[in-house]
C-alpha positions as YAML, in Angstrom:
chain: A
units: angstrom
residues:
- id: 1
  name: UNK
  ca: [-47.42, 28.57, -5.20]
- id: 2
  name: UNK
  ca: [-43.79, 30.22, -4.45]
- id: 3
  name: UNK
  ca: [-42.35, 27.87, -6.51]
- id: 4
  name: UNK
  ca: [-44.55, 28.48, -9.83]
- id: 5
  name: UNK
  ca: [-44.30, 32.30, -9.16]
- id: 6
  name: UNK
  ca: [-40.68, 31.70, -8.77]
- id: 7
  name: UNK
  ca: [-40.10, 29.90, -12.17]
- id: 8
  name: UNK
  ca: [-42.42, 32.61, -14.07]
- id: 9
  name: UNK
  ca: [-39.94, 35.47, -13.09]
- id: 10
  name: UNK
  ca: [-36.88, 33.75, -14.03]
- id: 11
  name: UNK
  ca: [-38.42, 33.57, -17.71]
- id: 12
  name: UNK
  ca: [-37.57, 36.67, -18.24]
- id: 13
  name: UNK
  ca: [-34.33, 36.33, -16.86]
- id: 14
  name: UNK
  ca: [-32.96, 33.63, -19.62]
- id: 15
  name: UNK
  ca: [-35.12, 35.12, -22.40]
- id: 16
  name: UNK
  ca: [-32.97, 38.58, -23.17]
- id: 17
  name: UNK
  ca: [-32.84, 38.66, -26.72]
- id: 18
  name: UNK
  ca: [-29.47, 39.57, -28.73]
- id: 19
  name: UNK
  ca: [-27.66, 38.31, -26.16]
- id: 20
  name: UNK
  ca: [-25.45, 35.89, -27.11]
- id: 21
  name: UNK
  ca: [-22.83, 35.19, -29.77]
- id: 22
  name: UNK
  ca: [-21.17, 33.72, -32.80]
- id: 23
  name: UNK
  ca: [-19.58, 29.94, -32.36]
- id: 24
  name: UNK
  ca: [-16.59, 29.86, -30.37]
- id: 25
  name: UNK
  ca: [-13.56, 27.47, -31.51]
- id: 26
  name: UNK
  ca: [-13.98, 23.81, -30.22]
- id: 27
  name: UNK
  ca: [-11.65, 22.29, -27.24]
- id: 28
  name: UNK
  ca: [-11.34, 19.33, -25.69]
- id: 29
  name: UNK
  ca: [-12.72, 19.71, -22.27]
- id: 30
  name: UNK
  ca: [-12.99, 17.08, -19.59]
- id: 31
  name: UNK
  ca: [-16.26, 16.69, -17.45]
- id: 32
  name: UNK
  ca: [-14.46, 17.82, -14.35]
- id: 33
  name: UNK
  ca: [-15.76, 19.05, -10.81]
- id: 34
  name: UNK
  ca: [-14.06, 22.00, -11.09]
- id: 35
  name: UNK
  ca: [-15.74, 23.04, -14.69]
- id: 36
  name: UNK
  ca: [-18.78, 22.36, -13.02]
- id: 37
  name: UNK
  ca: [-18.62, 24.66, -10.70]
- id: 38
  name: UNK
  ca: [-16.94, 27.05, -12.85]
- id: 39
  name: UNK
  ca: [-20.19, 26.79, -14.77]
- id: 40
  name: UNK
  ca: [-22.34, 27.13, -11.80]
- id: 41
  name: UNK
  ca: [-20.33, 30.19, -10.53]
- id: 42
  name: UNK
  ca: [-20.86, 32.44, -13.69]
- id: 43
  name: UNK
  ca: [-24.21, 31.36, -14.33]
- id: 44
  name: UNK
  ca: [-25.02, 32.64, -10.74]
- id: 45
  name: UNK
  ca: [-23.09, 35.90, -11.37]
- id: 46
  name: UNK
  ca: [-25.24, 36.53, -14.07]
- id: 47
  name: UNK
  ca: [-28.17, 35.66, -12.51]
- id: 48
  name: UNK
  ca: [-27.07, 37.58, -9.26]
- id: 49
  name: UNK
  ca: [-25.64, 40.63, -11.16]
- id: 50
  name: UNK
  ca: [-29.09, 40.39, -13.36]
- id: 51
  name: UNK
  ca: [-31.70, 41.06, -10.24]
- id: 52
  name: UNK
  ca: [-29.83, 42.79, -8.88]
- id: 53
  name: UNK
  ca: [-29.70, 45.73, -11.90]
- id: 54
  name: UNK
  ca: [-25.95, 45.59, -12.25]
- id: 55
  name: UNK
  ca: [-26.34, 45.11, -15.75]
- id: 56
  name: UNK
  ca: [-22.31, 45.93, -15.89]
- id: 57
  name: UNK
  ca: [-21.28, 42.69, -14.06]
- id: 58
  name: UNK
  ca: [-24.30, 40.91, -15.70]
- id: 59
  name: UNK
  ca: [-22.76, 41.53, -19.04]
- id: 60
  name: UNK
  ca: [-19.59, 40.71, -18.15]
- id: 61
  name: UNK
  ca: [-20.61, 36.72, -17.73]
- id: 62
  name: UNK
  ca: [-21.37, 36.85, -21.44]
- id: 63
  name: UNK
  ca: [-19.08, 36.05, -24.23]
- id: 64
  name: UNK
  ca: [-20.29, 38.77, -26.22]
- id: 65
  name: UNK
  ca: [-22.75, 41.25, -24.97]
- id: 66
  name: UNK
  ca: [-24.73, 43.40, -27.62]
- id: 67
  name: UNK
  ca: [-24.57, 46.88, -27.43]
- id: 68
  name: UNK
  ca: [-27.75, 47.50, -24.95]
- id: 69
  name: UNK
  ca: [-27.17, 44.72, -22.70]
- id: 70
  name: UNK
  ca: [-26.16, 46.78, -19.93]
- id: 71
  name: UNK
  ca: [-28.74, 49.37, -20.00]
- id: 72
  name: UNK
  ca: [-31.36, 46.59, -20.63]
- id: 73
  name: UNK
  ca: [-30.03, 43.89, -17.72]
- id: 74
  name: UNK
  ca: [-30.10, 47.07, -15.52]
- id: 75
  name: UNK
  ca: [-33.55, 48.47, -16.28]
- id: 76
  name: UNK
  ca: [-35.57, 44.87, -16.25]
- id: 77
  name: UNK
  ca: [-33.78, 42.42, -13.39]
- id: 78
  name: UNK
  ca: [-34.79, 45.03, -10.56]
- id: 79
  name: UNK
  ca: [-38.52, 45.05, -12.07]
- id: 80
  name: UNK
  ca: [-38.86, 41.22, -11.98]
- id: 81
  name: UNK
  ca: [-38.11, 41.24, -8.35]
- id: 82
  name: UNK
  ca: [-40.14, 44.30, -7.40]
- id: 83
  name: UNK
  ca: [-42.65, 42.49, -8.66]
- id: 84
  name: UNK
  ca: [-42.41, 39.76, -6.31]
- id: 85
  name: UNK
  ca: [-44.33, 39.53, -3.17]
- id: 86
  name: UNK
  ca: [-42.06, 41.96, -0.63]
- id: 87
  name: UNK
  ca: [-41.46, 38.87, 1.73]
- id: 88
  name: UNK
  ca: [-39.92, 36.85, -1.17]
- id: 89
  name: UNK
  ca: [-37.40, 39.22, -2.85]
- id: 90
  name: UNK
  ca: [-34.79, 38.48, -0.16]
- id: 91
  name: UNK
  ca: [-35.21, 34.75, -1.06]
- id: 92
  name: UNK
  ca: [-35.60, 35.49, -4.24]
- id: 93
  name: UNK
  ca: [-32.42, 36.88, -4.75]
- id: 94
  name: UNK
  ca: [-30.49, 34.57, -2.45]
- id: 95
  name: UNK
  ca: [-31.47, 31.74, -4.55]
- id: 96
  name: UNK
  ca: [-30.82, 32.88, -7.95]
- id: 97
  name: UNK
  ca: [-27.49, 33.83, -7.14]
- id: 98
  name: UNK
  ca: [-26.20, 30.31, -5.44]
- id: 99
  name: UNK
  ca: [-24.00, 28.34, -7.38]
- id: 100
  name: UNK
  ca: [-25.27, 25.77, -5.46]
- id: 101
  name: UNK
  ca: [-28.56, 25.67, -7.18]
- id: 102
  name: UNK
  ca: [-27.58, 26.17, -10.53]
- id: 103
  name: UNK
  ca: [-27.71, 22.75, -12.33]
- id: 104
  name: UNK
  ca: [-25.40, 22.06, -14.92]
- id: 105
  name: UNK
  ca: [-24.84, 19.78, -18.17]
- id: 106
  name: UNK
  ca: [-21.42, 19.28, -19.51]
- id: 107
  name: UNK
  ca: [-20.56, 17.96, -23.23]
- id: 108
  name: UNK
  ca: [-16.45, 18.98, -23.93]
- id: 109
  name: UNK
  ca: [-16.13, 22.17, -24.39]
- id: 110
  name: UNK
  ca: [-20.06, 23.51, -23.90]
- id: 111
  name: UNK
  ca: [-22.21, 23.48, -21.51]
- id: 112
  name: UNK
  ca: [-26.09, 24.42, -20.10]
- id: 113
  name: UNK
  ca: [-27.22, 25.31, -16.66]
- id: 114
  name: UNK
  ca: [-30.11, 26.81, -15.15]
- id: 115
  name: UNK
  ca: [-31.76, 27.02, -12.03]
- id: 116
  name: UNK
  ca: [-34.96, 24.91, -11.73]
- id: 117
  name: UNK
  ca: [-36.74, 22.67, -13.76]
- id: 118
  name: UNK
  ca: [-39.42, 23.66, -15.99]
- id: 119
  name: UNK
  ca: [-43.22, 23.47, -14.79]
- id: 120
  name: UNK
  ca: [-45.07, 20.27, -15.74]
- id: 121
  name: UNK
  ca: [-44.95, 19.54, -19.30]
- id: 122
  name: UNK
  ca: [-42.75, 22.33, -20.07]
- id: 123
  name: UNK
  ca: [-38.87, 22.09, -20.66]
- id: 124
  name: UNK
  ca: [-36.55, 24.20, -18.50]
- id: 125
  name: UNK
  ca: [-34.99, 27.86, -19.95]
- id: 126
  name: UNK
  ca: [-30.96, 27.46, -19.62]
- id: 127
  name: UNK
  ca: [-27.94, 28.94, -20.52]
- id: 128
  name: UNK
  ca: [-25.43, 27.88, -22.57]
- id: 129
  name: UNK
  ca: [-21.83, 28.40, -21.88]
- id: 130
  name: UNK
  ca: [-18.50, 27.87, -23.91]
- id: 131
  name: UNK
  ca: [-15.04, 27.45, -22.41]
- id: 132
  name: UNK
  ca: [-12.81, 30.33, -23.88]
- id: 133
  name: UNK
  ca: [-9.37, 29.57, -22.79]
- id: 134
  name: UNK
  ca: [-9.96, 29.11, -19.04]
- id: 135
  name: UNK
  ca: [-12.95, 30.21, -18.34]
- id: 136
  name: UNK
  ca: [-16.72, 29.25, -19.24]
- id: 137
  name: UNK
  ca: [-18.84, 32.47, -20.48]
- id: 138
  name: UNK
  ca: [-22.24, 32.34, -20.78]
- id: 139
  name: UNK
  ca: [-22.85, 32.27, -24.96]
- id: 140
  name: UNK
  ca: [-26.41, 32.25, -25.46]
- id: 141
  name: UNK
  ca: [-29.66, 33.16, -22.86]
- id: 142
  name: UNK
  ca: [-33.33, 31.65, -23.27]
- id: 143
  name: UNK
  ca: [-32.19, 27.96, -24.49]
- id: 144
  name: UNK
  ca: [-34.08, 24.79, -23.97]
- id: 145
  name: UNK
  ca: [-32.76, 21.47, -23.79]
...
């Protein structure tokens, strides 16, 4: 029962609208370890920053944040977890913001990751994430495989 009330919260989470951006230039990117974690580390900044109401640092994992991003990551990631049960928002945001259970899918120089899969029958809400230069930002919330 945690679990389903678990992956109805993080709906939200990966459904911001306007969040997102234009198409970044290709690059050739190699399916490495270490992108894979760099994928897994910013998607749990977000997601950490997100529950957390920092809508500042939330923002900051995206590639290109729309004008109210930080006003509206700040106002509605505290709400989902006030919503929770009081004995699971600890846990709650533990888990969300561990790279270590982000999952992630690499193809060159883009990538998806998300936390959980999807409830029976349903497909999972992701990220997707671009490599700019270095580093992987998070390009688009609220995508399915």
């Amino acid at each position: 029962m945690a679990h389903v009330r678990l992956r109805l919260l993080l709906l939200p989470i990966l459904i911001l609208a306007g969040c997102g951006g234009d198409e970044a230039p290709k690059q050739a990117v190699t399916d490495t370890a270490a992108d894979r974690r760099a994928v897994a580390e910013r998607t749990a900044a977000y997601l950490g920053a997100y529950v957390a109401g920092d809508g500042e640092q939330a923002c900051a994992q995206l590639r290109k944040a729309p004008a109210q991003c930080v006003a509206t990551l700040s106002a509605v990631g505290p709400e989902i977890v006030r919503r929770l049960p009081p004995e699971q928002r600890r846990a709650f945001r533990l888990a969300v913001s561990d790279p270590a259970a982000v999952q992630v899918e690499l193809a060159g120089d883009r990538a998806t990751a998300g936390l959980a899969p999807a409830a029976e029958g349903r497909q999972p809400m992701r990220v997707a994430l671009v490599r700019t230069g270095d580093r992987w930002l998070i390009e688009k919330l609220g995508v399915r495989k």
